[in-house]
C-alpha positions in Angstrom: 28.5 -28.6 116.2 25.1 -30.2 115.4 22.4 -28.2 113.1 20.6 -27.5 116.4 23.4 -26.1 117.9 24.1 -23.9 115.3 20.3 -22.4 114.8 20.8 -21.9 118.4 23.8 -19.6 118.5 21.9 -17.8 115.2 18.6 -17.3 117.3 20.5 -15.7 120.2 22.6 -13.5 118.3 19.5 -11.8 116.6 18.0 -11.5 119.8 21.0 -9.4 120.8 21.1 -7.8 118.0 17.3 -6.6 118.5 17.4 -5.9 121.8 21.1 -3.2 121.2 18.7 -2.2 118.1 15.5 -1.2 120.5 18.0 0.8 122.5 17.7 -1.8 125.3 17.6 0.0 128.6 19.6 -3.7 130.4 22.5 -1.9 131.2 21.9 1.4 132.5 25.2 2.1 134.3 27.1 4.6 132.4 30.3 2.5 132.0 28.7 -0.4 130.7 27.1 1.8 127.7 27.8 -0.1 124.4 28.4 1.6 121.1 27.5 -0.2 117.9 29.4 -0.5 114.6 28.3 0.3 111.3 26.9 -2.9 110.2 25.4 -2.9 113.9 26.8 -6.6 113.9 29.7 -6.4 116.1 29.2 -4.1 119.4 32.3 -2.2 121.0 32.4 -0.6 124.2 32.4 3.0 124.6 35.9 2.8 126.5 37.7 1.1 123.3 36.8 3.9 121.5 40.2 6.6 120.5 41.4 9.2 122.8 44.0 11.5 123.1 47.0 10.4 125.0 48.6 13.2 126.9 51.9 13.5 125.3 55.3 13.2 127.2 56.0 17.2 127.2 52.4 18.2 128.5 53.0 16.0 131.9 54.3 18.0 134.8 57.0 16.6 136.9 56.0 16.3 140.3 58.5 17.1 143.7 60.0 13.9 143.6 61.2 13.7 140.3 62.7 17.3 140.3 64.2 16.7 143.3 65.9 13.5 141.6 66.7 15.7 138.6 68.4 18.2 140.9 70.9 15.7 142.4 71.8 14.1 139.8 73.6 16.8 138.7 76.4 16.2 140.8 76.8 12.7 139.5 77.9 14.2 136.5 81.1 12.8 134.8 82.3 15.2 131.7 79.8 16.1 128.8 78.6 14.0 126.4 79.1 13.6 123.1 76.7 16.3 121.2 75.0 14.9 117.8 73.6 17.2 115.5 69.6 16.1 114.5 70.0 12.3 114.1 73.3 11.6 113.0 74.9 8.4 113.5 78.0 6.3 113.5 78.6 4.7 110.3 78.2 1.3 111.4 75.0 0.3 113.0 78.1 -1.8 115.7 78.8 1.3 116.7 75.8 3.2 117.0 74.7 0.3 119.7 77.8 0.6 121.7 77.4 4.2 121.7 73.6 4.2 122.6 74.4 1.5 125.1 77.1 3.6 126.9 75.3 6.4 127.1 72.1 4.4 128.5 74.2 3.2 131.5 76.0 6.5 131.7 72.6 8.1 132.7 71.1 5.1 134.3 74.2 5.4 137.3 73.8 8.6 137.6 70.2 8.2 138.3 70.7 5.1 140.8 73.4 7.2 142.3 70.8 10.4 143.1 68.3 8.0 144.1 70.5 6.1 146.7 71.0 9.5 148.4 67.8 8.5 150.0 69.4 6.1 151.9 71.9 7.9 153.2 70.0 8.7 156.9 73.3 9.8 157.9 74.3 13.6 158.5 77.2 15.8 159.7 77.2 18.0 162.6 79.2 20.8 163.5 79.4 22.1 166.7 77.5 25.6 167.4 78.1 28.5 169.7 75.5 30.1 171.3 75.0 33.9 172.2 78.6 34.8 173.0 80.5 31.3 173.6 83.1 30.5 171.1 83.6 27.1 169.6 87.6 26.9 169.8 87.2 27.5 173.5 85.8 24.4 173.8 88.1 21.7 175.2 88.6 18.2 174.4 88.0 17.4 178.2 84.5 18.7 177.9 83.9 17.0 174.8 84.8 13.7 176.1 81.9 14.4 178.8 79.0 15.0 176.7 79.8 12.6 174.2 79.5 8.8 173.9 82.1 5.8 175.4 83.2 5.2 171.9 84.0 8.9 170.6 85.1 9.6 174.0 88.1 6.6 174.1 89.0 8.4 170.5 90.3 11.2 172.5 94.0 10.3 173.9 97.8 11.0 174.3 100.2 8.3 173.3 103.4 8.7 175.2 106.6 8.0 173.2 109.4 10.8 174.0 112.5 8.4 172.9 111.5 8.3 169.3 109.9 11.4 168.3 109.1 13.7 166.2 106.8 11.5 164.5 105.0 11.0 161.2 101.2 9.5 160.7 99.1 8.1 158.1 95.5 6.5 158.2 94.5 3.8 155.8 91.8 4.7 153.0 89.3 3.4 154.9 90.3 4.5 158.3 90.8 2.1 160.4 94.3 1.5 160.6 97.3 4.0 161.6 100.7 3.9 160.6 103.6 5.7 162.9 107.1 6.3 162.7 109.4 8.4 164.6 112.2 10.1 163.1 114.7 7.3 165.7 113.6 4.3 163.6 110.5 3.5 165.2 107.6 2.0 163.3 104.1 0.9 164.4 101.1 0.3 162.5 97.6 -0.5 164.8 94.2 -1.1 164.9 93.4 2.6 166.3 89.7 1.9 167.1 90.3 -1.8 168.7 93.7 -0.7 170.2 94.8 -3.9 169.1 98.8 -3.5 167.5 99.3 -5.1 164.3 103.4 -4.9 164.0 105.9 -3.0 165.9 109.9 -2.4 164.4 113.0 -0.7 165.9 115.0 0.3 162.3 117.9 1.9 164.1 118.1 4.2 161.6 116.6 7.3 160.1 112.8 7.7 159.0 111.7 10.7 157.5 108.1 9.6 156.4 105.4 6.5 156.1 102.9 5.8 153.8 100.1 3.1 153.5 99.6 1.0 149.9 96.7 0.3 148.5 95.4 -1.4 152.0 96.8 -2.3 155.3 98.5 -5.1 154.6 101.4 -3.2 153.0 103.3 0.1 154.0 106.3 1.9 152.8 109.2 3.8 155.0 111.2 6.8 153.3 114.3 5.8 155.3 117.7 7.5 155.5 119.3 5.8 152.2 116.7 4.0 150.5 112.6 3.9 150.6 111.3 0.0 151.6 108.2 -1.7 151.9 107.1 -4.1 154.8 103.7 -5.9 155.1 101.1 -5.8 158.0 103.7 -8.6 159.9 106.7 -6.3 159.9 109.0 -8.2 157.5 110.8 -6.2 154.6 109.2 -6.9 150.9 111.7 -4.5 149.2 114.4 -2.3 149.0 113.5 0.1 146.3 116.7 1.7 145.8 115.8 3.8 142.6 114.3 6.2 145.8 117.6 8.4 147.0 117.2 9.5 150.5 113.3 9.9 150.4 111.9 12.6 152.4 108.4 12.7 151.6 105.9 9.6 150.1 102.9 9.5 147.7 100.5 6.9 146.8 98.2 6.4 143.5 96.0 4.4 144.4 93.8 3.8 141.1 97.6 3.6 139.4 99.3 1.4 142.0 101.8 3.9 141.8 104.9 4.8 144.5 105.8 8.5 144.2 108.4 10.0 146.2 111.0 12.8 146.6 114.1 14.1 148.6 117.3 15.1 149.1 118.4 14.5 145.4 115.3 16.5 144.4 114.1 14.2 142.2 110.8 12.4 141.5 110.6 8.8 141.1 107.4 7.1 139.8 107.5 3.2 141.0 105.4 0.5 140.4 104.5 -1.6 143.1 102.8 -4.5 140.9 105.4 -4.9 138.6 108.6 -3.3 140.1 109.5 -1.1 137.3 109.9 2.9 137.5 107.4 4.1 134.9 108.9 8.0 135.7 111.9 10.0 136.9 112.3 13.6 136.8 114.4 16.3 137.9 112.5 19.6 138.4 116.0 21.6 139.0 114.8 22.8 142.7 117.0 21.8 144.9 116.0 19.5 147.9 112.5 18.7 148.4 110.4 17.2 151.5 106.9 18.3 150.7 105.0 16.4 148.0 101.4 15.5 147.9 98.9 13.5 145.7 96.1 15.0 144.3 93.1 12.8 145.2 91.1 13.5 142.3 93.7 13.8 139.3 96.2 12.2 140.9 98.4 14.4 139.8 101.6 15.1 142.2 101.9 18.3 143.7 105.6 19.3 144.6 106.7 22.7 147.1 109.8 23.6 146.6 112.7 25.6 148.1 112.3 28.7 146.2 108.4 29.1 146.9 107.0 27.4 143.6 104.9 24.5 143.6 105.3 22.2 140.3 102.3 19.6 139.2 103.4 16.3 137.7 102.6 13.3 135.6 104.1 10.4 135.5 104.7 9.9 132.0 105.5 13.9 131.0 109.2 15.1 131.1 108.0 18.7 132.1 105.7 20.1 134.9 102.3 20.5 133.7 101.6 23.5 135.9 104.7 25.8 138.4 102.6 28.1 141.4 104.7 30.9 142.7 103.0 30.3 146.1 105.6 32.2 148.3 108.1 34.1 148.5 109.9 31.7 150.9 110.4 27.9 151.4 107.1 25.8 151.0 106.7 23.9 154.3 103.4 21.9 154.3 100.8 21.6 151.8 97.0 19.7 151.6 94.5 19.0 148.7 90.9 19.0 149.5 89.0 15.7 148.0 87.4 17.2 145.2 90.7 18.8 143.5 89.5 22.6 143.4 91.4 23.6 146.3 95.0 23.7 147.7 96.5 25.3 151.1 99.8 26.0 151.3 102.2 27.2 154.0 105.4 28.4 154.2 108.8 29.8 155.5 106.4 33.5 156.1 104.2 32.5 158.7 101.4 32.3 156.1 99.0 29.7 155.0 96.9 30.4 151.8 94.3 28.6 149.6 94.6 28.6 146.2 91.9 27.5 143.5 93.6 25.3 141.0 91.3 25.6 138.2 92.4 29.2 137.7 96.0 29.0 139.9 95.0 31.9 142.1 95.0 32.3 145.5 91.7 32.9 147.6 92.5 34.1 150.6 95.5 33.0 153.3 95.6 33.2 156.8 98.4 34.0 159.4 99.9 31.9 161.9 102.6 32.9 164.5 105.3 30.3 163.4 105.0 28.7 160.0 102.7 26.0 159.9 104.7 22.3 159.7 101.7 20.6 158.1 98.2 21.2 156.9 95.3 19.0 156.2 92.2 18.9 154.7 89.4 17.1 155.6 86.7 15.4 154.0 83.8 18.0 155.0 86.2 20.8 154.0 87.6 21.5 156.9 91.7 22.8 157.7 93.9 22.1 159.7 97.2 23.7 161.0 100.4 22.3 162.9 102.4 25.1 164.1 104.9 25.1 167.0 102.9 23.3 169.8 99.3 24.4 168.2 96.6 22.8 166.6 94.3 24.8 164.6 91.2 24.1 162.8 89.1 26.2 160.8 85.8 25.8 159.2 84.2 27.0 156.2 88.4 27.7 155.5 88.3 26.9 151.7 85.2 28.9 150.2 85.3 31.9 152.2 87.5 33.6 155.0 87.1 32.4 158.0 87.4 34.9 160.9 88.1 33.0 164.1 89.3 29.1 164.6 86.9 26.7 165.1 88.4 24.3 166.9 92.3 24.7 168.8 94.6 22.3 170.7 98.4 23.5 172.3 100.5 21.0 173.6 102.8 22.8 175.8 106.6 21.6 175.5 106.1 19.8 171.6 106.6 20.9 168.4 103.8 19.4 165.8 105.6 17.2 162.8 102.6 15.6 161.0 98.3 15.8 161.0 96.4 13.6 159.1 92.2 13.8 159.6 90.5 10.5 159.9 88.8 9.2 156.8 84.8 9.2 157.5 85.1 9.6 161.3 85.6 12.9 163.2 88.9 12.8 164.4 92.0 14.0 163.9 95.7 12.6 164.5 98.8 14.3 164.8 102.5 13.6 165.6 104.4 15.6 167.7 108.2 15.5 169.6 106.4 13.9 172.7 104.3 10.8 170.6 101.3 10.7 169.5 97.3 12.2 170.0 94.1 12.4 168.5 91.5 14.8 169.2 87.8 14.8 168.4 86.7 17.4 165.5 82.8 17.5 165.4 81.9 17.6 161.5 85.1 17.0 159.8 84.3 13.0 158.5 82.1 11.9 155.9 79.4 10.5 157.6 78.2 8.4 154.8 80.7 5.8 152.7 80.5 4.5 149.8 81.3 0.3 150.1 82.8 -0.1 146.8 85.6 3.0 147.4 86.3 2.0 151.1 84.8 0.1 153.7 85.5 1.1 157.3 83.7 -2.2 158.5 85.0 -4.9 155.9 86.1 -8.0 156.3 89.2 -10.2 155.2 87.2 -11.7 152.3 86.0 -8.3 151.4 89.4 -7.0 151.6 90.6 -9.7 149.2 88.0 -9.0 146.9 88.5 -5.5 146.7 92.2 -5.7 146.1 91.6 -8.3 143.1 89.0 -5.6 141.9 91.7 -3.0 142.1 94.2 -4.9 140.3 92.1 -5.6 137.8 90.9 -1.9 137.4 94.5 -0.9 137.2 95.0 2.6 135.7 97.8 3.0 133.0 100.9 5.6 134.0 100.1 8.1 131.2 96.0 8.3 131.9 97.3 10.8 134.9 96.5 14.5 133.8 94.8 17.7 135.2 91.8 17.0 133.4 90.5 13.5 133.9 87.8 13.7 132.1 89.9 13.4 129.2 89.3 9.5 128.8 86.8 8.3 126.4 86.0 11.8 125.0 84.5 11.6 121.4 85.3 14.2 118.6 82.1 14.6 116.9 83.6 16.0 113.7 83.8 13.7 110.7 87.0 12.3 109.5 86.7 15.0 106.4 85.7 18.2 108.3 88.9 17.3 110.8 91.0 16.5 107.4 90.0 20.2 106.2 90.5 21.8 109.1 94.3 20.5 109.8 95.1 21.5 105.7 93.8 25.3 106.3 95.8 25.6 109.9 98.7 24.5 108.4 98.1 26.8 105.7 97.4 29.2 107.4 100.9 28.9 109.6 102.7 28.5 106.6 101.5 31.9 105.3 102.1 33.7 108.5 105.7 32.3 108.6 106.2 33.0 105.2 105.1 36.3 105.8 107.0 36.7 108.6 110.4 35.9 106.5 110.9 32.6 108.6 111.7 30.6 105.1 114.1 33.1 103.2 117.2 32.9 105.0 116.7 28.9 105.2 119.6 27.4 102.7 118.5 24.1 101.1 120.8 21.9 100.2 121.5 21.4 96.3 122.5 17.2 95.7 124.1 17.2 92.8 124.5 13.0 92.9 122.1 11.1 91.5 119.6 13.5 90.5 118.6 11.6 87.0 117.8 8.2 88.5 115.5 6.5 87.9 114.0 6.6 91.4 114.6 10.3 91.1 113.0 10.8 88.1 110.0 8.5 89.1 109.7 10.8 92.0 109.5 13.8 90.3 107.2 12.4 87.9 105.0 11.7 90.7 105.0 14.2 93.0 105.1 16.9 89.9 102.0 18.6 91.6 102.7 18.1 95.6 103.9 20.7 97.0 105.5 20.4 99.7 108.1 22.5 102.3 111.3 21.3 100.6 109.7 22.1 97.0 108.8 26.1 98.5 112.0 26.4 100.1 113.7 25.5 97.2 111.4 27.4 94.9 112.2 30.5 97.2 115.7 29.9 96.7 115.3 30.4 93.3 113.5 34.0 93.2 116.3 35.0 95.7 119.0 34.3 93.3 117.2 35.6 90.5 116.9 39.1 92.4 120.7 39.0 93.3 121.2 38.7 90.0 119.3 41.2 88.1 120.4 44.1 90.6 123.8 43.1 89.7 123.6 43.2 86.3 125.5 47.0 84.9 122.6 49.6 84.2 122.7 50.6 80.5 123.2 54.6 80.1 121.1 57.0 78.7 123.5 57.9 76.2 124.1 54.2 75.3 120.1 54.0 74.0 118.3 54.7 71.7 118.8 53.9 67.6 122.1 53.4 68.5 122.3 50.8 71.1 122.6 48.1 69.1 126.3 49.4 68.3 126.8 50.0 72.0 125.8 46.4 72.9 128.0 44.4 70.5 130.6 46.5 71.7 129.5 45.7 75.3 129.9 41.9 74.3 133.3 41.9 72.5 
């Protein structure tokens, strides 16, 4: 820049400077008010100048965000880890991954709350007005003030050669699975009527059960259990499964359970072929068994009126239910784990809550109910004799009349399954097979990633290679699953000190107890001056262990046997004289 330049630039900046000096009146609007330094060189504007930032605890939530808060309360999964002040991990590896897992802990339950907003759709029950009663209502004037579609899910499938038969619906709902107790298998698009496979087994089928999708099912048959695919060819003869009578799938285990006349309970691997558990609760034959969709943990009814929870990889039941005082005929789990309804031999169904093992409340039904169901809006459902009952509100509280009922006059109910996410629901009788239309009883909103009523065959493969990949391990099934990935936030020391004084402290009340007197340790007489021996000793000189007390104790016992039988001196035997007495005594 050029000497006139610079005298320039000089000239200009004193002219500013007098003119903010004067108290220029240029700018007049209150915003643009300028506010001079203290060498009055350098001007600042007024909005630069420090101001109190409302802090993070002063600021209100608003509507929304409490309303967010609120439902993400049911997202939930177990209770974090809880650190006192700013502890830490001892490696700063591990404090990352920790901080990490808990940032995407809370960050899913937050998307999941906020993705409730897309949900638009709701359930609806059907209400009675002024006197009416719902469970008057007939499926005939349904299907005239409904739509075509839910309309055509109303109907009666013929098949009195075959019967009494036995249903399941896919996890997604789409497909249905049939087989009559004559050998007669069918599985079916039930919303497209369109038939995917059809078999004649000649031969006895107690029960059927979908896989993991529909391209694979399994048939408890008289000797053996097998699995087919969606075509109707035989995959396997699993022959580990004695004269099945009632299936079970694990679906996040890829896990075949069944049960049956041998009364045994046979965990089988479908990805790998291998049984990963067989036990022998002692019962007697068994035909009821269900999984517990929340746990997965197998739920067993028995002969004798107990029901018996299992784990695959635990010799023992983890939990026994006296639920009756007769056989156990029919049993249901509710999605969310809490509740179970039972039925048996005495004409009664009850509810039970798991988490304390008591029952709720039970209801009576003419004949003993054959099978119950829950579905996934909590509703239950009863097969007894040629009736069909459904009652709302069932689980929580006790209901007072049906809400919904269905006879079919000349057929005995085998087998009701509810629909996944749609409001119907299927059962099997001596006559075939019919579906009725329960207002309220599906989910109305699904979740893609779980189950997909509307996928595709290249969303079904990818799910299934998902699955397989998210494969849960045999031993990982328990009544609490939240068990997985807990943290103890005690220090290795504090967890050190605290196993030292319970043992202690067990070792003193055993002791006290007597426990460790009559206990006869051995006395080796071989070897005792080795050198290993003596090493040991020398080593361990201040250990004390069990063998070292029991041994010890050993010692004080024979001491005590000995002084009481050692002869009493007499009176007249002391005194100045007893030292004649005593080498007398020894001669």
């Amino acid at each position: 820049m050029t000497g006139l330049g610079k005298l320039a630039d000089r000239e200009t900046d004193a002219a500013l400077g007098g003119a903010f000096a004067k108290g220029s009146t240029a700018h007049t609007h209150p915003a643009d008010d300028i506010a001079l330094s203290d060498d009055e060189k350098h001007p600042r504007a007024l909005s630069d100048s420090k101001t109190k930032k409302p802090k993070d605890n002063d600021i209100k939530p608003d509507a929304v965000t409490l309303d967010i808060q609120k439902r993400s309360e049911k997202y939930q999964r177990g209770t974090p880890a809880k650190q006192k002040g700013k502890e830490k991990a001892r490696s700063k590896t591990a404090q990352a991954k920790l901080t990490h897992a808990r940032n995407q802990r809370d960050a899913a339950v937050l998307e999941a709350a906020r993705s409730e907003a897309l949900l638009t759709e709701e359930s609806g029950f059907m209400e009675a007005e002024h006197m009416e009663r719902t469970y008057k209502v007939t499926q005939k004037d349904l299907a005239s003030h409904v739509d075509i579609s839910s309309a055509a899910k109303i109907f009666d499938l013929s098949l009195p050669d075959f019967g009494p038969y036995s249903l399941s619906y896919t996890p997604n709902g789409r497909h249905m699975l049939i087989g009559g107790r004559k050998g007669h298998i069918a599985c079916m698009n039930w919303r497209s009527g369109k038939l995917g496979c059809e078999l004649h087994l000649r031969e006895t089928v107690r029960d059927v059960c979908w896989l993991h999708n529909d391209q694979l099912f399994a048939v408890a048959q008289k000797k053996h259990a097998f699995i087919y695919d969606h075509t109707g060819a035989e995959v396997h003869c699993l022959q580990k499964h004695i004269e099945p009578t009632a299936l079970g799938f694990l679906p996040y285990h890829f896990l075949l359970a069944s049960t049956g006349m041998t009364g045994r309970l046979v965990y089988q691997d479908i990805t790998e072929g291998k049984v990963v558990g067989e036990h022998k609760p002692g019962y007697g034959p068994t035909h009821v068994l269900e999984v517990s969709p929340y746990n997965a943990v197998v739920h067993m009814g028995h002969a004798n009126g107990v029901v018996t929870l299992w784990s695959p990889q635990q010799s023992l039941p983890l939990a026994k239910m006296l639920c009756h005082k007769g056989p156990v005929q029919a049993m249901a789990i509710d999605s969310t784990g809490k509740h179970v309804a039972t039925s048996g031999l005495d004409g009664r169904v009850k509810v039970w809550d798991i988490r304390m093992f008591r029952s709720l409340h039970e209801y009576t039904t003419l004949r003993p109910a054959q099978s119950l169901d829950i579905s996934q809006r909590g509703l239950l459902a009863a097969g007894w004799g040629p009736n069909v009952t459904v009652w709302k509100d069932a689980l929580t509280t006790q209901a007072t009349d049906p809400y919904m009922r269905r006879q079919l006059p000349g057929s005995t109910i085998s087998d009701l399954k509810f629909v996944p996410y749609d409001d119907v629901l299927g059962y099997g009788h001596s006559a075939g097979i019919s579906s009725m239309v329960v207002p309220g009883a599906g989910e109305p909103n699904f979740d893609a990633f779980v189950a997909n009523p509307f996928e595709t065959r290249k969303q079904r493969q990818e799910s299934e290679v998902k699955s397989l990949l998210d494969k849960l391990a045999p031993d990982t099934v328990q009544l609490d699953p939240m068990f997985i990935g807990r943290i103890d936030p005690r220090s290795y020391s504090q967890r050190q000190h605290n196993r030292l004084v319970d043992a202690r402290d067990e070792y003193s009340k055993n002791k006290a107890d007597g426990k460790y007197v009559d206990n006869n340790v051995k006395n080796k007489m071989k070897g005792r001056n080795s050198t290993a021996k003596r090493f040991n000793r020398k080593r361990q000189s201040n250990v004390v262990d069990l063998k070292k007390v029991l041994e010890m104790e050993k010692l004080e016992r024979e001491m005590r046997e000995t002084d009481t039988k050692r002869r009493k001196v007499p009176e007249q035997e002391q005194g100045a004289l007893s030292k004649f007495y005593a080498e007398r005594r020894n001669e």
